[in-house]
C-alpha positions in Angstrom: 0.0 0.0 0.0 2.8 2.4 1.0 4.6 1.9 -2.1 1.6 2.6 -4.1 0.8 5.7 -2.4 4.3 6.8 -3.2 3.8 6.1 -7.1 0.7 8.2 -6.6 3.1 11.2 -5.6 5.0 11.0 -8.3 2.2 10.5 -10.5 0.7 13.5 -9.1 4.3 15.6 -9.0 4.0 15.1 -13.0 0.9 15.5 -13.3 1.5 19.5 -12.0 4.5 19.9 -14.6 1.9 18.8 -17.4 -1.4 20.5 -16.1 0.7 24.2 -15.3 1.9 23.9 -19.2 -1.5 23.0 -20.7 -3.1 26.0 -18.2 -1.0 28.4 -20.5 -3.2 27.1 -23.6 -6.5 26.1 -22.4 -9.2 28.9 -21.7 -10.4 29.7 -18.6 -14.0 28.2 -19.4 -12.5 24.7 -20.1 -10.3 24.4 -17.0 -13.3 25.2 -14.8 -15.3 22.1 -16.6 -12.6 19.9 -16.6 -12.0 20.8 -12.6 -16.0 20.0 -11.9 -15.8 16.5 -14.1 -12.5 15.1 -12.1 -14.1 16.0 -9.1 -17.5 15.0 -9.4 -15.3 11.1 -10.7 -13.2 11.5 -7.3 -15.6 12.2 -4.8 -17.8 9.0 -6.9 -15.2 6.7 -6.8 -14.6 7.6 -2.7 -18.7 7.1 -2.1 -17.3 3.5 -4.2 -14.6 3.0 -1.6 -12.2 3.3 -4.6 -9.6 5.3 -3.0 -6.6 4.7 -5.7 -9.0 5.7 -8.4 -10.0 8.7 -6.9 -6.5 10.0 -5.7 -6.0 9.5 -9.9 -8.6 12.3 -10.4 -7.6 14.3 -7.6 -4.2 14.7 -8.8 -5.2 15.8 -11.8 -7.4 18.0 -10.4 -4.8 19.3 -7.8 -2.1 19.6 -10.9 -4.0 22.3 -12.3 -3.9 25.0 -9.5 -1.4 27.9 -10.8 -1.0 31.7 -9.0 -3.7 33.3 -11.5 -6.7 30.8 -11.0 -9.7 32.5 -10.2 -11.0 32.0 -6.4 -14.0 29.3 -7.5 -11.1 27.5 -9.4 -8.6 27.8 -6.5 -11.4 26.4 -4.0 -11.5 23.1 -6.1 -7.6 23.2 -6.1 -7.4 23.1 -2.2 -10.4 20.7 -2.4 -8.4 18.1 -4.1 -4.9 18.6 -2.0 -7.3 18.2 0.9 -8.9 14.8 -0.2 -5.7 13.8 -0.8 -4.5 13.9 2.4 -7.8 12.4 3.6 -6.6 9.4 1.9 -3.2 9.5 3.4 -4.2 10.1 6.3 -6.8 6.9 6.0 -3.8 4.7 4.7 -1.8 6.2 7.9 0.4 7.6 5.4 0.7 10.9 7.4 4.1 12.5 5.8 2.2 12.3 2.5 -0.6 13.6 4.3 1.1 16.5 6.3 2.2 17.8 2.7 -1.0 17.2 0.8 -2.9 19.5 3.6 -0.4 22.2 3.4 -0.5 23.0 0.4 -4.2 23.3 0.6 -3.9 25.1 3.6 -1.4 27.6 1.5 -4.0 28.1 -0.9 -6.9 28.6 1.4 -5.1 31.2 3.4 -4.1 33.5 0.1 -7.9 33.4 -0.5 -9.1 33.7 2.9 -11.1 30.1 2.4 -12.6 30.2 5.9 -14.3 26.8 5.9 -11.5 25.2 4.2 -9.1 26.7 6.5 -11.1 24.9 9.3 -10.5 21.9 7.9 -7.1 22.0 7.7 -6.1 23.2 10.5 -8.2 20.2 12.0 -6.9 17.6 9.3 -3.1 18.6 10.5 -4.2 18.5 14.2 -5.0 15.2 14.0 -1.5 14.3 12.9 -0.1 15.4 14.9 -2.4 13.9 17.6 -2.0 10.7 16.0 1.7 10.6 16.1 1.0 11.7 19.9 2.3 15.4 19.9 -0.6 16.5 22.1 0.6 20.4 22.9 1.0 20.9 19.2 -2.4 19.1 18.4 -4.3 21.3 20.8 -2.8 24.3 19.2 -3.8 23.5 16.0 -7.6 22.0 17.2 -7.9 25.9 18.8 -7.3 27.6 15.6 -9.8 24.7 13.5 -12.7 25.9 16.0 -11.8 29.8 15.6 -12.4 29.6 11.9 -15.1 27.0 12.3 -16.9 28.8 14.8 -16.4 31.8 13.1 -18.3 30.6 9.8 -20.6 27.9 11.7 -19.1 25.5 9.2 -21.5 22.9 10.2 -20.2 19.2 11.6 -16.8 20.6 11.1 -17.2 22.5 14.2 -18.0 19.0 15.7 -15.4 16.8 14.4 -13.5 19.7 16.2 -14.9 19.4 19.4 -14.2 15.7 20.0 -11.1 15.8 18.5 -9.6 18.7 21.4 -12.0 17.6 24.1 -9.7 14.3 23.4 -6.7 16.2 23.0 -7.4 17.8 26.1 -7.1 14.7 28.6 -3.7 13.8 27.3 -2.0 16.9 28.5 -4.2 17.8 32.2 -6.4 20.4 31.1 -9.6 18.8 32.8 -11.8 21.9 32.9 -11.2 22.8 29.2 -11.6 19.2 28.0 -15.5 19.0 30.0 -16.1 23.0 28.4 -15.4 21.3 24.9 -17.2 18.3 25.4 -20.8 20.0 26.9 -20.5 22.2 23.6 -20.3 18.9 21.9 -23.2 16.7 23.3 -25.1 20.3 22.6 -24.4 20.4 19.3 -28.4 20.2 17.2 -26.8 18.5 13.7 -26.1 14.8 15.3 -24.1 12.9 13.2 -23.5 9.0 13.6 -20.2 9.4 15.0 -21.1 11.5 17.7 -23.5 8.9 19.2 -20.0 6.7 19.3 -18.1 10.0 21.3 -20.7 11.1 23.7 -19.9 8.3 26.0 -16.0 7.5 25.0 -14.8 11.4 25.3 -16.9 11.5 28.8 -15.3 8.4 29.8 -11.7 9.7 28.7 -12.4 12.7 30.6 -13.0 10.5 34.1 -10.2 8.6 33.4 -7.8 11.8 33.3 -9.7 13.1 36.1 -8.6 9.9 38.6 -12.1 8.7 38.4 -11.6 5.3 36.1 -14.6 3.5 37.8 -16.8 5.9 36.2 -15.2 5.2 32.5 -15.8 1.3 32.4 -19.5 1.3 31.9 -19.3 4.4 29.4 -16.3 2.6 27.2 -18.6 -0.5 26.9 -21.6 2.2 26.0 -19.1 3.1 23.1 -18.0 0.0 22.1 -21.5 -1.5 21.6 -22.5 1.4 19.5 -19.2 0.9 17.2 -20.2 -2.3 16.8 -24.0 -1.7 15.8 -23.2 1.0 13.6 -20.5 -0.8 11.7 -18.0 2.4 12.4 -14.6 2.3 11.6 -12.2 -0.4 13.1 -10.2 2.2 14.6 -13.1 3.3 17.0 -13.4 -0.2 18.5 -9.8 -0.5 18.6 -9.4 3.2 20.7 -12.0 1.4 23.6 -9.9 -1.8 23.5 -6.3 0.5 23.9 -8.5 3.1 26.7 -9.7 -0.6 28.2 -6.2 -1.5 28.8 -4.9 1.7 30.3 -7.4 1.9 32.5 -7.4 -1.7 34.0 -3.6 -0.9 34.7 -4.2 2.2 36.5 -6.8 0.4 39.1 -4.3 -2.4 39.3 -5.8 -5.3 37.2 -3.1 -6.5 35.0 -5.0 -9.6 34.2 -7.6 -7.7 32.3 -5.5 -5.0 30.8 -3.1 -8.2 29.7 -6.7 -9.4 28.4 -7.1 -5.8 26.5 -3.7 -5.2 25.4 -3.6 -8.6 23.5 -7.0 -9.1 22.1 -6.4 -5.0 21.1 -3.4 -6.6 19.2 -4.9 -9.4 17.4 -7.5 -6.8 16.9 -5.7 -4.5 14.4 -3.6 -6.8 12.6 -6.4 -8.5 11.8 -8.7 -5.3 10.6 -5.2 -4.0 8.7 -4.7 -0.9 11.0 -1.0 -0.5 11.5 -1.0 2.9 13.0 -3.2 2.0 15.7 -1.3 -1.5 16.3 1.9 0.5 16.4 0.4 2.7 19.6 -0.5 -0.2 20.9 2.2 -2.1 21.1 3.8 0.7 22.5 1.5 0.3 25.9 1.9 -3.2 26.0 5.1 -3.5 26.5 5.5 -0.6 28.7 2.6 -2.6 30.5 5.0 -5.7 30.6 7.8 -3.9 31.6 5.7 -2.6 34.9 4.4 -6.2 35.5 7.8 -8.0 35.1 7.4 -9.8 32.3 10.5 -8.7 30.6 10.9 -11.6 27.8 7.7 -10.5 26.6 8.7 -6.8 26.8 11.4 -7.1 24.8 9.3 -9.3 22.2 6.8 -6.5 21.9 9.6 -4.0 21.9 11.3 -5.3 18.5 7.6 -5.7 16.5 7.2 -2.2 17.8 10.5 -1.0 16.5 10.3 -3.2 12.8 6.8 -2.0 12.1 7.6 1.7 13.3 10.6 1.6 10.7 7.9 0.2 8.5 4.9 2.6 8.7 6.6 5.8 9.4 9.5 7.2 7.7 10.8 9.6 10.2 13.0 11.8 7.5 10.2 12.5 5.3 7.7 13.3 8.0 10.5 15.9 9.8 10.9 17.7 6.1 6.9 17.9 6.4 6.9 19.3 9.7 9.9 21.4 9.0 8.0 23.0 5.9 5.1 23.5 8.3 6.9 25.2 10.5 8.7 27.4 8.0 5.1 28.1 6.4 4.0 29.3 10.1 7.4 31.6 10.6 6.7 33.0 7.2 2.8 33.5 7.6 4.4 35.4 11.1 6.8 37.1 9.7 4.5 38.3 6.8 2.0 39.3 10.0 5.3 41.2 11.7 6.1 43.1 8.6 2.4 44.3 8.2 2.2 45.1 11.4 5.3 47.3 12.0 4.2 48.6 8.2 1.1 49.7 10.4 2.8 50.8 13.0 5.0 53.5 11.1 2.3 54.7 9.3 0.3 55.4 12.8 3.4 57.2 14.2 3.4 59.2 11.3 -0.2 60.2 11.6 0.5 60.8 15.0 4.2 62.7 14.6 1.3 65.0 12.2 -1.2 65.2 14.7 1.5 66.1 17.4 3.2 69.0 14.9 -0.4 70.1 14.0 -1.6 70.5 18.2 2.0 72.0 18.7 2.1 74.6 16.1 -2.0 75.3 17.1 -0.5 75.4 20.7 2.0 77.8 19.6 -0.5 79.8 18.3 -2.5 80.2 21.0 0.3 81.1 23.4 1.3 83.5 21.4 -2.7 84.9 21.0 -2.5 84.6 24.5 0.6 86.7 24.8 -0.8 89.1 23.0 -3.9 89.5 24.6 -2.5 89.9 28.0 -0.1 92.7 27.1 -2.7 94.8 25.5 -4.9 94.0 28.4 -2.1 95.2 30.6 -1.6 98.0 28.3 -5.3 99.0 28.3 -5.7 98.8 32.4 -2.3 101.4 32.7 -4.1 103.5 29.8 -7.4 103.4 31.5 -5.4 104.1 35.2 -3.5 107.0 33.1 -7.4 108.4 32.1 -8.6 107.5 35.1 -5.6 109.7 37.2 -5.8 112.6 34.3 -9.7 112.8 34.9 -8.9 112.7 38.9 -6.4 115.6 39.0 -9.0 117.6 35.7 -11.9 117.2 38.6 -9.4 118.6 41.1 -8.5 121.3 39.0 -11.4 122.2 38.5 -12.8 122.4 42.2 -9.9 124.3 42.7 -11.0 126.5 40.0 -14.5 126.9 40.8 -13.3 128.1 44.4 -11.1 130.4 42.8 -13.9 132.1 41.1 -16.2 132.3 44.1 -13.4 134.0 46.0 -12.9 136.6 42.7 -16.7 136.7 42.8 -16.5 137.9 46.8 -13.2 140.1 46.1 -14.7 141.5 43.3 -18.2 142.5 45.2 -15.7 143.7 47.9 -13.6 146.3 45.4 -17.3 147.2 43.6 -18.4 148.2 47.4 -14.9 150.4 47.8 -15.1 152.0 44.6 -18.5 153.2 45.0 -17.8 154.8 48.4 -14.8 156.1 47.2 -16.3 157.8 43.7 -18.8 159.4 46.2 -16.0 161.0 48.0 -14.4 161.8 44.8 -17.4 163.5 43.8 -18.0 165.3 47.0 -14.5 166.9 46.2 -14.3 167.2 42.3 -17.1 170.0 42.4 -15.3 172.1 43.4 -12.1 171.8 41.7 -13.6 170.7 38.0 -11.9 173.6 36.3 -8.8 173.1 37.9 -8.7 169.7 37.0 -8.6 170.3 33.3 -6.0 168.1 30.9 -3.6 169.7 29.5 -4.8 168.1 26.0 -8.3 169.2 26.4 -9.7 165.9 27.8 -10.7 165.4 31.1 -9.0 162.9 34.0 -12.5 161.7 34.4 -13.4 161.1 31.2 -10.3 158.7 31.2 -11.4 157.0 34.1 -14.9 156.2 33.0 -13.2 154.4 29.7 -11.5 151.9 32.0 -14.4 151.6 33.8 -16.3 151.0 30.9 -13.6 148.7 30.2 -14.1 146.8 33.4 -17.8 146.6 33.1 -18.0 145.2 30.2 -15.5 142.9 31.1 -17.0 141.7 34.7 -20.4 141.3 32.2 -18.6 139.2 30.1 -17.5 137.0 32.9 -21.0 137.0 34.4 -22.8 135.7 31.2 -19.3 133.5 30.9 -19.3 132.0 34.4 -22.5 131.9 36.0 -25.1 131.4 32.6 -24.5 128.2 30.2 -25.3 130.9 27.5 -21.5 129.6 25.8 -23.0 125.8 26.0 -25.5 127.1 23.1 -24.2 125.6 19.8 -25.3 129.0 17.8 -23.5 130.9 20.6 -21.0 133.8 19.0 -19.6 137.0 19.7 -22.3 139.0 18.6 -24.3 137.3 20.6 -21.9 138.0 23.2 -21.7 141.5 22.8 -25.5 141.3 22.7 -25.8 140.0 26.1 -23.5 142.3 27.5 -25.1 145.5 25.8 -22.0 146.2 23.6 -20.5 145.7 20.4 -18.5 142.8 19.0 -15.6 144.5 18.0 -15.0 146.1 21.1 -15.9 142.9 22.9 -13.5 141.1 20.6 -10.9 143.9 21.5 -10.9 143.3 25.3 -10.3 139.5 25.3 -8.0 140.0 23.5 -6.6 142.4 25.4 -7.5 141.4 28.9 -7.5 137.3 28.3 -4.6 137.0 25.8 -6.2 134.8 23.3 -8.9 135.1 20.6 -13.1 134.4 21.4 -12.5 130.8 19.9 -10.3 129.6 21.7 -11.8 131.7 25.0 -15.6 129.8 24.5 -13.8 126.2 24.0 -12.0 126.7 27.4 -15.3 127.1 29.4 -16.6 124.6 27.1 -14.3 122.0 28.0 -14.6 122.7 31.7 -18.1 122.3 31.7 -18.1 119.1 29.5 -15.7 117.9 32.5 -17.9 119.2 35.6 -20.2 117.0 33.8 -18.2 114.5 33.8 -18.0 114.4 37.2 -22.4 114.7 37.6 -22.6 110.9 37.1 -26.2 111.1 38.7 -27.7 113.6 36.1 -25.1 113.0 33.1 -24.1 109.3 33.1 -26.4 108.3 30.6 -25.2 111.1 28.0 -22.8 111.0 25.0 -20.8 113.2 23.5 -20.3 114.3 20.2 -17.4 116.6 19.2 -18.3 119.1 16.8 -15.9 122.1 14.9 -18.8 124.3 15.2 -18.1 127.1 17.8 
């Protein structure tokens, strides 16, 4: 069987250099058909039992994959390299096998195959489980049942379940192995082999839990139903081999010796070396304990000559050595994205950072600004504010200036009236005498500076004690009106008397007003100002 397997390879090794030459001619249409027809013969020859015929067809089938196949096309492909290992696998062919599912596992990952991926993954779990690499197994079985329960591929999800609630026991993870298999027995499609592991994977479970007396009537539950059902030798042989162990844990070597042999005769009879080899392999370890070392060493040497005859350990290490190179790459491919993702995040974020820093920049330096011309509005407004204090002061100090000229001046009016009475009293009688020597009088002189005066003490009157000036249409005539004169001479006497023109004379009581105003916040807060060239 082995050595027609291996003719199979090469068969199928030439059938790729053919099919990848004739893929270069042959339209895409015609491939397609031609894929569907070689299937539909394989997977009819495998209903058959046939399973040379159908590797035949699923060579050819698998020899036409190439890097530009469409993703229909490509699913086909993996289908084949799949069934292929199936059939390795099923001949316990398993370095064959390990290849064939990796290079449908390569193909389902570069189109993102989700259910075929599930199968893989579980297909090359089960290698390893069977070559009794249980950490790796379990590994493998975790990643099946993220892609199967991802996709609820259906019984896939199941086969998945037994197979790591199994795995489970083998390397002490109790809890996780009873998780898996209530997820199991709860699964709605039932399927014929999971009447066969509802009772064998429970009574696995109280074996690894130190609770064997609980297994023996669930192992003869499954057994029974293997045989009614006609399942696989292999299932009947696992309850003989778990029959075995568990009789030598509770310390009955006569029916473990009773297991351990018929389990023998069992699968050379039914053709199952794989499962013969494992066995072996507890039975004389089970001698060894007991003492019977002749027939250790008997068992020993089968176990070695058919282990050198099933399993070629070179070709299955360069299958798990491209394995794991296909992992490292798949991770390193994974790294590489990753850090490519991770540079282009600190770039965004080196951007965002330069964006917020210049922005914060900006606002420091609005900030900056604003406080300095906030500083330099509160010294201008204490400036106004100590300029409008000493104006106010100013003009108190004026306003009690004038009262005091107003009393002065009502005290020199009351001295010159009693002293022009004297005068008078006295210039009758010298009037001649008192002539000028160019023909006007001293008197005549006197009254022109008091005409002078008077008109000027009217002028401050209507000035100082009437808002007459606050009158936009207020002028010198008017002025000179109010003070029973005329403009010019009114004009002449500011002049004069105040050193500056009627312009600027008006805007000075103006202004002081506008500011003793100022100060009336109680009747001229509410009022405005508008400046105006108009005097």
């Amino acid at each position: 069987m082995k050595c027609r397997l291996h003719v199979l390879f090469i068969y199928f090794i030439l059938s790729i250099i053919s099919d990848r030459i004739c893929a270069s001619i042959d339209s895409c249409t015609s491939v397609n058909i031609n894929l569907l027809l070689e299937m539909g013969k394989a997977d009819s020859c495998l209903v058959k039992g046939n399973q040379e015929k159908a590797a035949m067809h699923l060579v050819s089938v698998a020899g036409c994959y190439n890097d530009y196949m469409d993703i229909n096309d490509s699913r086909l492909c993996a289908d084949a390299y799949n069934k292929l290992g199936n059939i390795s696998f099923y001949y316990e062919n398993y370095n064959d096998a390990l290849s064939f599912y990796m290079k449908s596992l390569q193909i389902s990952e570069k189109y993102n195959l989700t259910e075929q991926l599930s199968k893989e993954y579980n297909n090359i779990a089960n290698i390893y489980s069977a070559l009794q690499d249980s950490y790796q197994a379990y590994e493998y079985y975790k990643t099946a049942l993220s892609y199967a329960t991802h996709k609820n591929t259906g019984s896939i999800e199941l086969k998945i379940l037994i197979n790591i609630t199994a795995v489970c026991t083998n390397i002490d993870k109790i809890d996780e192995a009873w998780e898996y298999y209530y997820r199991m027995i709860s699964y709605e499609k039932d399927s014929l082999v999971q009447g066969y592991y509802k009772p064998f994977c429970k009574a696995i479970i109280y074996s690894a839990s130190k609770q064997p007396e609980k297994s023996i009537p669930l192992l003869h539950e499954a057994i029974d139903y293997a045989k009614q059902n006609n399942l696989n030798p292999q299932f009947e042989s696992s309850v003989y081999s778990q029959f075995g162990n568990l009789y030598s844990q509770l310390g009955k070597p006569d029916s473990a010796f009773f297991y351990f042999r018929k389990n023998d005769a069992y699968t050379r009879e039914k053709a199952i070396p794989f499962s013969c080899l494992n066995n072996l392999k507890a039975y004389y370890r089970f001698c060894q304990q007991i003492g019977e070392n002749a027939l250790a060493a008997s068992l020993r040497n089968q176990y070695l000559i058919l282990s050198d005859s099933i399993f070629d350990s070179d070709s299955y290490n360069k299958a798990k050595n491209a394995q794991i190179v296909h992992e490292m790459n798949k991770n390193l491919a994974r790294i590489k994205q990753l850090n490519e993702e991770y540079e282009k995040k600190q770039q965004q974020i080196n951007k965002q950072r330069m964006s917020l820093l210049i922005l914060l920049c900006g606002v420091l330096i609005l900030a900056a600004f604003l406080t300095v011309v906030y500083f330099q509005k509160r010294k201008l407004h204490l400036a106004y504010k100590d300029l409008f204090m000493r104006n106010a002061k100013l003009l108190q100090l004026e306003e009690t200036n004038r009262v005091q000229r107003k009393e002065y001046q009502e005290k020199i009016t009351t001295l010159e009236e009693k002293l022009n009475q004297t005068c008078l009293s006295s210039a009758a009688a010298n009037e001649k005498a008192e002539t000028d020597i160019s023909g006007k009088s001293i008197l005549t002189s006197k009254i022109s500076m008091e005409l002078r005066d008077d008109i000027l003490n009217r002028i401050n009157h209507i000035m100082e004690e009437t808002d007459e000036f606050c009158d936009s249409d207020f002028s010198l005539e008017r002025l000179a009106s109010l003070v029973d004169s005329n403009s010019k001479y009114v004009s002449v006497i500011i002049n004069d008397v105040m050193g500056k023109n009627f312009r600027t004379y008006v805007n000075e009581y103006r202004i002081k007003k506008a500011c003793t105003r100022l100060l009336d916040i109680e009747h001229f807060g509410n009022y405005t100002f508008v400046l105006s060239e108009k005097v």
